[in-house]
ROGU-145102 format. One record per atom (N, C-alpha, C, CB): residue in one letter; x, y, z. Coordinates in steps of 0.2 Angstrom, whole numbers, plus 5000, padded with zeros to 4 digits. Each point is the difference from the previous one (the first is absolute). Glycine has a CB too. Layout:
// ROGU-145102
AXYZ...
END
This chain:
// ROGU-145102
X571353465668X500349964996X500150034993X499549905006X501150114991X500050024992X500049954997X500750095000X499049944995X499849964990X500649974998X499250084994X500649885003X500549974998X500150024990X499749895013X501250134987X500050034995X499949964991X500750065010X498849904992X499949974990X499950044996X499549915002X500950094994X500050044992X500050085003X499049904991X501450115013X500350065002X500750034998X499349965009X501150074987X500450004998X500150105000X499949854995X499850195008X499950065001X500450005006X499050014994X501650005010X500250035005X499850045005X500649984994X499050115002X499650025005X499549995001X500550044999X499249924995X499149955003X500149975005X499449964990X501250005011X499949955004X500150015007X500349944992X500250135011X500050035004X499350025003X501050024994X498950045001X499350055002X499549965001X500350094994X499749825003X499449994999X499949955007X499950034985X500749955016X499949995007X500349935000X499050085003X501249894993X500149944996X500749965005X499550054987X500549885013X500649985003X500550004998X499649955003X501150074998X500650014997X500649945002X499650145000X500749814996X500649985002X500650044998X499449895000X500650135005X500850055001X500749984995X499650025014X500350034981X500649964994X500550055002X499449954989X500650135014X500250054998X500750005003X498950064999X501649905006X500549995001X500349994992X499849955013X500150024983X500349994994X500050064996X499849895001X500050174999X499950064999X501050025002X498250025002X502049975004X500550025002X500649964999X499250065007X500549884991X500749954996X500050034996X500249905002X499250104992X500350054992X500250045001X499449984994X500650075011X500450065000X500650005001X499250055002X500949915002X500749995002X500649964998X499450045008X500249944984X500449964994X500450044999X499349944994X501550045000X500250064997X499850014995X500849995004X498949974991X499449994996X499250054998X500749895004X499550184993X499450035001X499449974993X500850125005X499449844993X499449964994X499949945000X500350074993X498949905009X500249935004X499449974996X500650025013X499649914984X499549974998X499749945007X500650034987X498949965012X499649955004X499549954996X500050105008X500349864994X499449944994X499749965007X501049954986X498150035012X499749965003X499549964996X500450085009X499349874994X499749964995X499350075001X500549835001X499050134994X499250034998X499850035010X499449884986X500150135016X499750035004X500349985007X499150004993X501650045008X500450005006X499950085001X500949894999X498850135002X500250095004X500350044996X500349965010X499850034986X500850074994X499550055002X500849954985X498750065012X499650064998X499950045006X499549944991X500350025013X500050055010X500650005001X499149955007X501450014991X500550065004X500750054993X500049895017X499550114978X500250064997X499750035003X500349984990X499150045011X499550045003X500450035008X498949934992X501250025010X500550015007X500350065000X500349885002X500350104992X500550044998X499950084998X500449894997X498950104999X499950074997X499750045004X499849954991X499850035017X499850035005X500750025004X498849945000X501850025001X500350005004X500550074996X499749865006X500250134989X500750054997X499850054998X500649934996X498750095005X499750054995X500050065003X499449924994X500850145004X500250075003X499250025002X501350034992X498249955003X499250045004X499949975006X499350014990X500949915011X499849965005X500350035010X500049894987X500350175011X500450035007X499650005005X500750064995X498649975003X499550015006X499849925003X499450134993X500649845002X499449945001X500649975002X498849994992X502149995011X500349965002X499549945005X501150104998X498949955007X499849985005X499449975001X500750065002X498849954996X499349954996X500349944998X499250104993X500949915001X500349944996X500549945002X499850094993X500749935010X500849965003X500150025009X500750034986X498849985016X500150025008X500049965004X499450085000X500349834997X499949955004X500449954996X498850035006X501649984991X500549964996X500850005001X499250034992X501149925007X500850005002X500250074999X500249884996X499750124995X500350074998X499950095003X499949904989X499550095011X499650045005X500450035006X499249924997X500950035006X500650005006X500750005000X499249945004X501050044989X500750024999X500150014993X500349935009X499450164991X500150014993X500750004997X499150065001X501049954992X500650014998X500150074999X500049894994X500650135003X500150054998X499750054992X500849945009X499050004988X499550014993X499250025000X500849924995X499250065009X498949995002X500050064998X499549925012X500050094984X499550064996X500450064997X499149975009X501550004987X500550014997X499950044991X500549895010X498950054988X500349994992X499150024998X501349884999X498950154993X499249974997X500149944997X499750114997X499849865003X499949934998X499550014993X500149955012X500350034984X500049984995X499749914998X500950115000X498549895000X499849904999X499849994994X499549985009X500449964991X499949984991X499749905002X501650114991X498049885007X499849945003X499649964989X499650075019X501049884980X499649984995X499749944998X500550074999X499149925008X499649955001X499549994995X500350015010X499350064987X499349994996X500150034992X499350005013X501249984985X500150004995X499649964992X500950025011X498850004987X499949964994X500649944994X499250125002X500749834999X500549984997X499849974993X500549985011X498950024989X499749984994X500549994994X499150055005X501449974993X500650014995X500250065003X499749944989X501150055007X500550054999X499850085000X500449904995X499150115002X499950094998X499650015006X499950014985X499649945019X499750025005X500349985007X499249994993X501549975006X500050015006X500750085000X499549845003X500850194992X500350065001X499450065000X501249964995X498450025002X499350065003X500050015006X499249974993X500649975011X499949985007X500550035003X499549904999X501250084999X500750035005X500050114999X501049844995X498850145000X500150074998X499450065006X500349934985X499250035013X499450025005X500150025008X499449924992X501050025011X500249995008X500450044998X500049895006X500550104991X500450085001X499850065001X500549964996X499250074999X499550084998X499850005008X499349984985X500249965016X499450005005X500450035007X499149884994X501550045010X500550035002X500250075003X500049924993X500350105002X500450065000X499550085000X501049924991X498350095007X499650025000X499750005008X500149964987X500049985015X499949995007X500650045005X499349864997X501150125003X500750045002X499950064999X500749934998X499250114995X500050065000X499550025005X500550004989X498950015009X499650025006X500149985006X499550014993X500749955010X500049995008X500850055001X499349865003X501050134992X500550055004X499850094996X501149885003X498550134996X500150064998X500450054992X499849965015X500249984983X500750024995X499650054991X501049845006X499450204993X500050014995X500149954993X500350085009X499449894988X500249944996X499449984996X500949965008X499150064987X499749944994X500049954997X500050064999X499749885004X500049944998X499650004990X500049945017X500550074981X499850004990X500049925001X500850134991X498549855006X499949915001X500049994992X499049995013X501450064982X500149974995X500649984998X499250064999X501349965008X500649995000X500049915002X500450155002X500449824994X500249945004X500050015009X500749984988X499349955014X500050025008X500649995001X498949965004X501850014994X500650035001X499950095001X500749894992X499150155003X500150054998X499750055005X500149964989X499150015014X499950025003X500350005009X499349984989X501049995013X500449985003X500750045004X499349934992X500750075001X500750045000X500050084999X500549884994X499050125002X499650085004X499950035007X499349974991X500449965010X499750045009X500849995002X498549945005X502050034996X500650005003X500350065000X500049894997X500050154997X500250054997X499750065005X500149944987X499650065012X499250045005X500050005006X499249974994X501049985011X500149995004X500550045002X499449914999X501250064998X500750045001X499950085002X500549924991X499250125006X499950074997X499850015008X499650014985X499749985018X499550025003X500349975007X499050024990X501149925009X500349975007X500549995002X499349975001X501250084998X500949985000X500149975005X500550094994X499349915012X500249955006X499649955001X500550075005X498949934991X499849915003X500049964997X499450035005X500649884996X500249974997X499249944999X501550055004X498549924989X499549945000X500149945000X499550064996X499949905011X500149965000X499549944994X500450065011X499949914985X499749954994X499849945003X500750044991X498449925011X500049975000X499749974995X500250045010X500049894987X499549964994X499949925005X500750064985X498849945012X499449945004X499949974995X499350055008X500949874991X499849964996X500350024992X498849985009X501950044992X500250014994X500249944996X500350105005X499549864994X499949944997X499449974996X500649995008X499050054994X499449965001X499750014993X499850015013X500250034981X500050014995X500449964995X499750095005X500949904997X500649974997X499949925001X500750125002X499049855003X500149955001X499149974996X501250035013X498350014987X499449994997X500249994994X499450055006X500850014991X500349994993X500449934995X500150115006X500449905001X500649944996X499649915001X501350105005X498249934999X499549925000X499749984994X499750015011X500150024985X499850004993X500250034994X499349975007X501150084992X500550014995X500650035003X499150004991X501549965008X500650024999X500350054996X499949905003X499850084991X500650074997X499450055001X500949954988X498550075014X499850065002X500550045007X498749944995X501449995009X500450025007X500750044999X499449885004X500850094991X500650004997X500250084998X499949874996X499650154999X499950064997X499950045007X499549964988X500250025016X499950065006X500850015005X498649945001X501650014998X500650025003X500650004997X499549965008X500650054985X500550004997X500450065000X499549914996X501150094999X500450075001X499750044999X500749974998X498750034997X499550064997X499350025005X500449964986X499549975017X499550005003X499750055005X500349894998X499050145002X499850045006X500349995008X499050014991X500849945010X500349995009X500550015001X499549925004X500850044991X500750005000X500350094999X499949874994X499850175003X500250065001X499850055004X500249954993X499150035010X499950045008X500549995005X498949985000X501249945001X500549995006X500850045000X499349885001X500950124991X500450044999X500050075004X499949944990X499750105009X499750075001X500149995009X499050014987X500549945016X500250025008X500549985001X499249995004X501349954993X500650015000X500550075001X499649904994X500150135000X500350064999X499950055008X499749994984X499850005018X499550055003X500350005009X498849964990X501549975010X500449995006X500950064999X499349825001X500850214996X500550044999X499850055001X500449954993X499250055008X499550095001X499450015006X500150024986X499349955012X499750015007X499749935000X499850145002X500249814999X499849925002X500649995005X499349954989X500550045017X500549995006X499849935000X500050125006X499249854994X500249955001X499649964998X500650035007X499049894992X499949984995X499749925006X501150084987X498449885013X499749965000X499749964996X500150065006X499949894993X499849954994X499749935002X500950054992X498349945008X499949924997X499649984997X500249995007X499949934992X499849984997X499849915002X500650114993X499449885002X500149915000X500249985000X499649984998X500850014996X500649974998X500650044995X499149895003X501550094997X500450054996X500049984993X500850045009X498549984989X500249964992X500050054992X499249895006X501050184998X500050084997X500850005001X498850065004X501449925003X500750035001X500450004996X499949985009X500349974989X500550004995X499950034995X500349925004X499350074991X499750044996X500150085000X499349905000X500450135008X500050075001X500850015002X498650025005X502049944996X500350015004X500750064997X499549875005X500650124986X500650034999X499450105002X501049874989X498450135011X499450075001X500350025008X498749954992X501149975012X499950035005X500549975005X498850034997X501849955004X500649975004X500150025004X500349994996X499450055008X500250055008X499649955005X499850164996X499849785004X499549985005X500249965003X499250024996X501049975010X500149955004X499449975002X501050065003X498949864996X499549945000X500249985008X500049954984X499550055018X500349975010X499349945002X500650145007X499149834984X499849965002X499849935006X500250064991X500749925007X500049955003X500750025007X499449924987X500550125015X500350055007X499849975005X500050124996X500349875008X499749945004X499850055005X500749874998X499750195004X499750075006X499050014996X501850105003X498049884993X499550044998X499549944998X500750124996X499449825004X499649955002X499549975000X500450025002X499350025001X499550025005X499750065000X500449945005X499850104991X499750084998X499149994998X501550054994X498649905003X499449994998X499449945001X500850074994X498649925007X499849935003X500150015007X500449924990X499050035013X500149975007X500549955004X499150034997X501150005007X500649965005X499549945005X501050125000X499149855003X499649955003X499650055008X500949864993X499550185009X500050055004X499650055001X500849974999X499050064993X499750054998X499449965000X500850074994X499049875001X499549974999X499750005009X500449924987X499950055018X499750005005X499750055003X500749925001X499850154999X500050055001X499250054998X501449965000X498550004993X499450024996X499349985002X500749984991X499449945012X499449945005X500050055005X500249864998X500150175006X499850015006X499850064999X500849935007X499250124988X499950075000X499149984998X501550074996X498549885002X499249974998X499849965006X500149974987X500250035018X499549995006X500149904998X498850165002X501649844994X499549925000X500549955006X499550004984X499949955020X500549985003X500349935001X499650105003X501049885001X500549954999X499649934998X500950065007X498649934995X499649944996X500249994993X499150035006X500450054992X500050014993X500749984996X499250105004X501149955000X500650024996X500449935000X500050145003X500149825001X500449914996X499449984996X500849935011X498750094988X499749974996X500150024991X499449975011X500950084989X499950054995X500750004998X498950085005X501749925000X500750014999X500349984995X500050005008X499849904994X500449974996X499850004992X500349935011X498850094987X499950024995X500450044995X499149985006X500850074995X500550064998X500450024999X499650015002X501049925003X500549994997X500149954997X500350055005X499149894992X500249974995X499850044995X499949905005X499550134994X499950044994X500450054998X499149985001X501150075004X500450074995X500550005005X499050104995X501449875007X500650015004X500649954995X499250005014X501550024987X500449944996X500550084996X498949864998X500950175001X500550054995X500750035003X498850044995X501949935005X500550045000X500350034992X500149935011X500250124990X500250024994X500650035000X499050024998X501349965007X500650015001X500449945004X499750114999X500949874998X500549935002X500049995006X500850014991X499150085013X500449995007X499450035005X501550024996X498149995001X499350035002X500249985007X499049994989X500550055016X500049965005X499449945003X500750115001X498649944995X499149985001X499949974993X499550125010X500249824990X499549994995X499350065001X500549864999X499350154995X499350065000X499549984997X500550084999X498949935005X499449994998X500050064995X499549945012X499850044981X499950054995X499650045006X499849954986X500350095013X499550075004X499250024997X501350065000X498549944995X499649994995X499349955002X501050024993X499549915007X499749955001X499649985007X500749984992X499850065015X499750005004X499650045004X500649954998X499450114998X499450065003X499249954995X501150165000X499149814995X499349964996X499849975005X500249984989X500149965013X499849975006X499650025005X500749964997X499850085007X499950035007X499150054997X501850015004X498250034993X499450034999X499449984999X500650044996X499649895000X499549965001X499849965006X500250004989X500449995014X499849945007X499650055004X501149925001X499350155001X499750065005X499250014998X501250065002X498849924992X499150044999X499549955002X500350064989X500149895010X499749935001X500049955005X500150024990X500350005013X500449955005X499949915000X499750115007X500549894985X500249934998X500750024992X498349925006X502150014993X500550014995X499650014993X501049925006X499150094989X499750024995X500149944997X500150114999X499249874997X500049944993X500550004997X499050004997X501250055002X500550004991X500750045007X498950054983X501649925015X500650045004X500550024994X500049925012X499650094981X500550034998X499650074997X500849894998X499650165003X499450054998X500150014993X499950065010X499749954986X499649994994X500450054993X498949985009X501250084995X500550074997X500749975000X499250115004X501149865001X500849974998X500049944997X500450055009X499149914991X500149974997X499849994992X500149995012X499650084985X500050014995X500550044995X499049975006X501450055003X500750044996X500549944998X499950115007X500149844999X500649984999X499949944993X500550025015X498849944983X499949984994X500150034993X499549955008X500350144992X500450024995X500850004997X499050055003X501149975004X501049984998X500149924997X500650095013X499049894990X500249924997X500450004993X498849955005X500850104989X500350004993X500850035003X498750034991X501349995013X500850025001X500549944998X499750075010X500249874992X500149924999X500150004993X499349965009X500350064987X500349974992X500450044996X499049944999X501350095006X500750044997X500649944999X499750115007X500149874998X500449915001X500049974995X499749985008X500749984989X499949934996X499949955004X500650034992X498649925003X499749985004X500249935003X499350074995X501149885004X500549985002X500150025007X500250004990X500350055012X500350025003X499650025008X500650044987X498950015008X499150055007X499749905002X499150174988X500849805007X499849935006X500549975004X499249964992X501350025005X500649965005X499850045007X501249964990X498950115010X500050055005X499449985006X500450094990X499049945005X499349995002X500049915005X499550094987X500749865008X499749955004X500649985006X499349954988X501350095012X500649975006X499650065006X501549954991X498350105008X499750055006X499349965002X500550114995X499249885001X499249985004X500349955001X498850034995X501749915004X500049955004X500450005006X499749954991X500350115011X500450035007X501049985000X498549965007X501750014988X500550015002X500550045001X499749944997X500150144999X500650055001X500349994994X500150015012X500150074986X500750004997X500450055001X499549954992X501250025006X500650045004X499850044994X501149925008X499150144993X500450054992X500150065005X499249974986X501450085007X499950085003X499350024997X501450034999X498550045005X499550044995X500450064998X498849975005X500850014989X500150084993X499950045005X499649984987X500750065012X500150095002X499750024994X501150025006X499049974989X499850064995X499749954991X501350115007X498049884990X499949994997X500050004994X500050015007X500449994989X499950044992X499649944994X501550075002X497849954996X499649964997X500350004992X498950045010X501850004989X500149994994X500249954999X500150084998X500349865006X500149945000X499449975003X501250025000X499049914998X499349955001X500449975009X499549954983X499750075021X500249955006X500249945001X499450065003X501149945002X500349945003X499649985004X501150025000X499149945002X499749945006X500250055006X500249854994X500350185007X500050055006X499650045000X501049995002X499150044994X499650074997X499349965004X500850064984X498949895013X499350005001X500149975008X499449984987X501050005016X499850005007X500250055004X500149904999X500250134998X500350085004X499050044999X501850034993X497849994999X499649995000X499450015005X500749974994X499349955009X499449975004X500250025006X499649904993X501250135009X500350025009X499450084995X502049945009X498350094989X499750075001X499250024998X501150034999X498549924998X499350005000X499749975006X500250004988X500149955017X499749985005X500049925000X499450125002X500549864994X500149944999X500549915004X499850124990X500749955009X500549965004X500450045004X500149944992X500250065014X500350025004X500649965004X499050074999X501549975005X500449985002X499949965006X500450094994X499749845005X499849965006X500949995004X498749934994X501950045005X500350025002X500749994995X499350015010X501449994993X500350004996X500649924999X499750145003X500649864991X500349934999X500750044996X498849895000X501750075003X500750034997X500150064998X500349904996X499350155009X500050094997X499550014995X501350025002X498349934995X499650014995X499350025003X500849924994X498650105005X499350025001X499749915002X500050154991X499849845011X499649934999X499150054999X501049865010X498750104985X499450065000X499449934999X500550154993X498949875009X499449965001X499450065003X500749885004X498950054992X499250035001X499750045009X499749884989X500350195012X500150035006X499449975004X500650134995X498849865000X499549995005X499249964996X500750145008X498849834995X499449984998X499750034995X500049975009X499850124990X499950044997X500249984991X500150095014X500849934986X500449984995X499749934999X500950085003X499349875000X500049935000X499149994995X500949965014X498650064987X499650024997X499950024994X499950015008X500350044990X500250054995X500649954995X499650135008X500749854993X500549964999X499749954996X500750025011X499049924993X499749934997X499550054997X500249885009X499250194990X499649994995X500450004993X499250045007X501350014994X500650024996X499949954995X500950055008X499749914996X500349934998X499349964995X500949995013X498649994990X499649954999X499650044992X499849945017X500250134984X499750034993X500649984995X499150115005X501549924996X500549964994X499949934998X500750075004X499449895002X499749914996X499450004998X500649925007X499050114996X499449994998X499950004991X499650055012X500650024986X500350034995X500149964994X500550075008X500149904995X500549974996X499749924999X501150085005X498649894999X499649945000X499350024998X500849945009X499050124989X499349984999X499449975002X500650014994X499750025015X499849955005X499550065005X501349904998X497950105004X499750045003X499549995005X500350044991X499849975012X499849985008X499850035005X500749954997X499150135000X499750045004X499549995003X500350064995X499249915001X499249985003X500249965005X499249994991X501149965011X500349935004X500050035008X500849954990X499550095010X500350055009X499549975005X500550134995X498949905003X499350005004X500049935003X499350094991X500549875003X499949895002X500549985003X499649964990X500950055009X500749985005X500150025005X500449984993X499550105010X500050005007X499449965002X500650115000X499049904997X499349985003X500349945004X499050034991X501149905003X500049955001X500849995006X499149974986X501150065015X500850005004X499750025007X500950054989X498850025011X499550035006X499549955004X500050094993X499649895003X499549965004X500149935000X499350074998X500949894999X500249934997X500749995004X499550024987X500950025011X500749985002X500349944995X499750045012X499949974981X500449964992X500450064996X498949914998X501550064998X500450014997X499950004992X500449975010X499149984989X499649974993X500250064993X498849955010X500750094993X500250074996X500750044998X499049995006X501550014997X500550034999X500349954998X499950095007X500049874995X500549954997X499949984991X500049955014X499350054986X499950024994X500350064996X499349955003X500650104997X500150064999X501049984999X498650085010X501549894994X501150015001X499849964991X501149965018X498649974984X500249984991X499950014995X500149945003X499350144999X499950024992X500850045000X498450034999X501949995004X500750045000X500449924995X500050115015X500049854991X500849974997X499749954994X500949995012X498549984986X499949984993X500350054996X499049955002X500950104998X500150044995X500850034999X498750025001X501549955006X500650045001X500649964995X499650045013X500149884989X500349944999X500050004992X499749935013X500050104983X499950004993X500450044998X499149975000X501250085004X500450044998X500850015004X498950054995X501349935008X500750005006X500049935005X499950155002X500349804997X500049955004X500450035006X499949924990X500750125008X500650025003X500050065007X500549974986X498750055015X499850045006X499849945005X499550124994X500249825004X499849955004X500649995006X499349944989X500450085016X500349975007X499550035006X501550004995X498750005010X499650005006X500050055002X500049925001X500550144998X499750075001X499550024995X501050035006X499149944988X499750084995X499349965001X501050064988X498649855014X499550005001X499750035008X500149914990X500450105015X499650015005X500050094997X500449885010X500050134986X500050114999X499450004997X501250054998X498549904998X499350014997X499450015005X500449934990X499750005012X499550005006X499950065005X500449894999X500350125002X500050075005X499750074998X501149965003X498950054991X499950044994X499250005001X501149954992X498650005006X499349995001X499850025007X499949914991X500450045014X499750025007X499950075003X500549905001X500150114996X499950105003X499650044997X501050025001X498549944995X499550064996X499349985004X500650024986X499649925017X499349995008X499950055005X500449905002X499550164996X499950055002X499750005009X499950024986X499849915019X499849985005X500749995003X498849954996X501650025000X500649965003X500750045002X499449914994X501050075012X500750024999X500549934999X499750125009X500649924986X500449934998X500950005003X499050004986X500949955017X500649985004X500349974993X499649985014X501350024986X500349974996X500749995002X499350044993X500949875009X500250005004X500450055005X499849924993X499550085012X500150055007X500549945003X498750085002X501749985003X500449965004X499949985006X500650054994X498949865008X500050005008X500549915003X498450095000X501949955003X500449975005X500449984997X499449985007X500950064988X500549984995X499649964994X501149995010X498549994990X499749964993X499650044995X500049895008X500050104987X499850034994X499449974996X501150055000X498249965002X499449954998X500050074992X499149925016X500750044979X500150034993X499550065000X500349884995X498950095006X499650075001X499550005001X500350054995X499450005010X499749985005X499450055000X501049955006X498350044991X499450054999X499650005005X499949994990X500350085015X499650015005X499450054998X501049985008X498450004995X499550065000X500350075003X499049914999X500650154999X500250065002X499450035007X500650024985X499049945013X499449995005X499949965004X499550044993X500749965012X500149905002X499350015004X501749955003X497950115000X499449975000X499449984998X500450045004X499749954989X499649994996X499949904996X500350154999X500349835008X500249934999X500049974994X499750005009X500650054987X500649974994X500549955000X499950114998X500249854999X500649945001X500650064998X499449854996X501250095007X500650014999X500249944998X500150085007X500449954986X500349934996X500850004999X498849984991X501549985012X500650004997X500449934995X500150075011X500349944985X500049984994X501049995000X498550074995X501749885003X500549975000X500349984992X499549975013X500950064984X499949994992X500649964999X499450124995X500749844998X500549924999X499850034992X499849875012X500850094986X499850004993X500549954998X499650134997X500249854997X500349944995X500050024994X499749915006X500850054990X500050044993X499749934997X501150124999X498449894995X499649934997X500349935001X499550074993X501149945004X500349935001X500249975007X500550044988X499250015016X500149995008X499549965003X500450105002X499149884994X499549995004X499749965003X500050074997X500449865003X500249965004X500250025010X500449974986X499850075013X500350035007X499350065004X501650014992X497849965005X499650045001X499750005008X499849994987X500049945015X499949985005X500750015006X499049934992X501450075006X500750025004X500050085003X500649914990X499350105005X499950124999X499450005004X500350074984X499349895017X499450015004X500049995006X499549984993X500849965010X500349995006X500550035002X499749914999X500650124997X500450065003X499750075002X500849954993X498750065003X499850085001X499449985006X500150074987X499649875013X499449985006X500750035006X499049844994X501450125007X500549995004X500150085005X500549884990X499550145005X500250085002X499550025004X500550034990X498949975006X499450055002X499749975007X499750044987X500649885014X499950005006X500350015006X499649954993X501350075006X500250035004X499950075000X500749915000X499350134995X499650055000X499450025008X500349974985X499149995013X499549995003X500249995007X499349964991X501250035011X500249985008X500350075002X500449874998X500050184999X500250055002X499350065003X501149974989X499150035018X499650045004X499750064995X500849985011X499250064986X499750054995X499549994997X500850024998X499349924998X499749974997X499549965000X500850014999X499549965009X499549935003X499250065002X501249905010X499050164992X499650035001X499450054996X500949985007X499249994988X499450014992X499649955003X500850034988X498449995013X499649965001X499749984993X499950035012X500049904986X499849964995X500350024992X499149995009X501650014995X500550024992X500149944996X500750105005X499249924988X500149954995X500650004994X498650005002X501649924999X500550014997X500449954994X499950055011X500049984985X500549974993X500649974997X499650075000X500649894997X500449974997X500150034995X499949915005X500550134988X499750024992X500649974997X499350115001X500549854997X500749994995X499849994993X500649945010X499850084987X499950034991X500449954995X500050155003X499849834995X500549944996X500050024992X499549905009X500950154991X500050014993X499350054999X500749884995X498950155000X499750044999X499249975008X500650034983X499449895017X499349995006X500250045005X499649874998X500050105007X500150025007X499449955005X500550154995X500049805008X499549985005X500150015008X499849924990X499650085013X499950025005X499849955006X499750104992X500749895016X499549985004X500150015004X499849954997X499650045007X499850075008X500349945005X498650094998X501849985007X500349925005X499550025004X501349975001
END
């Protein structure tokens, strides 16, 4: 049985070391057989880029001729090489670990990758060349190009950059005009990319790029204009991430068996399943990332893991959060609160970024598609319809959300989490949270009368419930055509935890007359609710009436 690849992003480790491979390498032979020799690739935080630059760099690399057949022997491409395989020197550049601390450190940093880089190149291929680390890294650059020329008049290099963003997009989260200065007409990047620009005229044949999101391009673009973007290419899709096929493909290579595996399935595609990134895609994609966390932990242990979200992505994707207040804030909530409350929004996405203007309301939902946030669920009058892809997000999402109001209301509620599962868990009350919602709309109600309605108190609510770290929070799930508001299932059901579902009404103050009316209506529900076979089959489920009358909120159990 092979290991399973977590925090593996080494192509020949993973190989040699014996490790399980989901075969990407067919798509090795679509990029070639683009007309397009310079290709950008955008994917959110911890999808694969980095293993299959690595892919690429084994597969194209002129030392790697002996080791073809080690390496690619039990792979698509393997079996149907191209005419390039082990063609090119590779040239990489990866500027993931960058210092951003400000402006002067983060061109130290760029400066550095480069030297370090190119230094690395030279020596694996043998070359004649002084990397002077006093020089600019355009300059440097454009030296080796020169050099190259001389000594290797027929071969050509392959450029790969990993996470070319990833400096730029740290940066511009906390100062702009530092960002600005980096990529401006005078700016350093701005004048490297110049240079491989240049470098594609002579010996760069061809050219590989990712990142996260394109919030350089435009900025880099009058530098660097040659790149064809096949982000959202619906042939490439699936280049990156799990297909539902492969995930199974993964289970069975772990011996685990078909018991197991319905029990585990439909998990993993609530959590890390849901991502299209293209209009016409054909597969929604499981993060790739997320599921080797899981899977590692189930196989060691042969039970799901306490925490189903792992700890390192979810520390990546809460730093892009400052990505968001590029936004006007206006604008980043209307967004924020119409996505967690599951409706979708139609829009295009940006292609191309330019932070010298201030973001639109597209701009930031274009954004949350290429940080991971949001994805393409499906389409309305040719337009993207985009929504929260999966549980994981939905998570990350409401903490999001709930730390802005919290913020903005002066409203803190961290110690709380613990008492209210408790009392939800063993009890199967409400007491607690329901508290907890009217420290939100007291305070809300002292400032916005005009958010009062019955989504934005059931989005609070929702908001809090997802940080129940015990619980999976249904919102209006769909059974037998009926939509019960939200529904808190334990994640442990042998630990005979309640299940609560919850039915929400609202009135605005002068309503509240109509109170006992709004209550016989939501009773009304939850009892046809309770009749739907699904449902009926929750043993000792408890169930809620909430209705909010202006900033109160009263409650009764049917």
């Amino acid at each position: 049985m092979k290991k399973l690849p977590y925090g593996i992003s080494n192509y020949e480790e993973l190989i040699e070391d014996g490790y399980y491979y989901v075969d990407k390498t067919k798509y090795i032979e679509k990029l070639e057989s683009l007309p397009e020799k310079r290709i950008i690739f955008l994917r959110p935080r911890k999808f694969g880029k980095t293993l299959f630059t690595s892919i690429l760099e084994n597969y194209y690399d002129v030392r790697k001729i002996e080791k073809f057949e080690k390496l690619f022997g039990e792979t698509y491409i393997g079996k149907n090489p191209t005419k390039l395989k082990n063609k090119y020197h590779i040239l990489r550049f990866n500027f993931s670990g960058i210092d951003t601390t400000d402006g002067e450190s983060t061109i130290r940093g760029f400066k550095r990758e480069i030297a370090s880089s190119i230094k690395l190149f030279v020596e694996k291929y043998n070359l004649d060349f002084f990397v002077n680390k006093e020089n600019e890294a355009e300059d440097i650059l454009d030296d080796l190009f020169k050099a190259f020329q001389i000594q290797r008049k027929t071969e050509k290099i392959y450029v790969i950059i990993d996470e070319y963003d990833h400096f730029a997009n740290e940066l511009l989260g906390f100062n702009v005009d530092q960002f600005k200065n980096l990529v401006s007409k005078n700016g350093k990047v701005r004048k490297w990319y110049e240079i491989l620009k240049k470098g594609t005229e002579s010996v760069v044949d061809r050219i590989f790029i990712t990142g996260v999101a394109p919030i350089t391009l435009d900025s880099l673009t009058s530098g660097f204009n040659i790149g064809s973007d096949i982000t959202q290419d619906r042939e490439f899709n699936e280049m990156l991430g799990f297909t539902r096929e492969e995930v199974i493909e993964m289970l069975d290579s772990q011996k685990i068996i078909n018991e197991s595996k319905e029990k585990i399935l439909p998990i993993m595609k609530e959590y890390y399943d849901g991502y299209k990134f293209s209009l016409h895609g054909k597969e929604k994609i499981y993060n790739s990332n997320m599921c080797l966390y899981f899977l590692k932990s189930y196989v060691r242990f042969n039970s799901i893991p306490e925490s189903l979200i792992d700890v390192n992505i979810a520390s990546d994707y809460s730093k892009l959060g400052k990505m968001l207040d590029l936004c006007n804030g206006d604008e980043r909530q209307k967004v924020i609160e119409k996505t967690v409350i599951g409706e979708g929004i139609i829009s295009e996405i940006t292609e191309k970024f330019n932070p010298a203007i201030e973001f639109t309301e597209k701009d930031l939902i274009s954004m949350l598609f290429y940080l991971g946030y949001l994805t393409i669920e499906d389409e309305e009058v040719g337009y993207p319809k985009l929504n929260i892809p999966n549980i994981v997000m939905k998570e990350l999402y409401a903490d999001y959300f709930l730390k802005i109001l919290s913020d903005e209301l002066d409203v803190d509620i961290s110690g709380y989490y613990s008492e209210i599962a408790r009392e939800i868990a063993l009890e199967g009350k409400i007491d607690k949270i329901v508290e907890t919602l009217k420290k939100y709309l007291s305070n809300l109600s002292n400032r916005d009368y005009m958010k009062f309605d019955e989504k934005y108190v059931k989005l609070i609510f929702y908001c809090i419930a997802m940080n129940l770290k015990i619980f999976r929070l249904k919102s209006e799930m769909e059974v037998e055509r009926r939509y019960p508001d939200i529904l808190l299932i334990p994640k442990n059901k042998e630990k005979g935890y309640k299940t609560v579902m919850i039915e929400f009404k609202y009135l605005k103050k002068d309503e509240a007359n109509k109170l006992k009316e709004k209550q016989e209506e939501g009773i009304k529900q939850l009892k046809e609710y309770a009749e739907l076979e699904e449902i009926k089959a929750i043993e000792g489920l408890k169930k809620y009436c909430v209705v909010a009358v202006g900033a109160d909120v009263m409650v009764r159990e049917v």
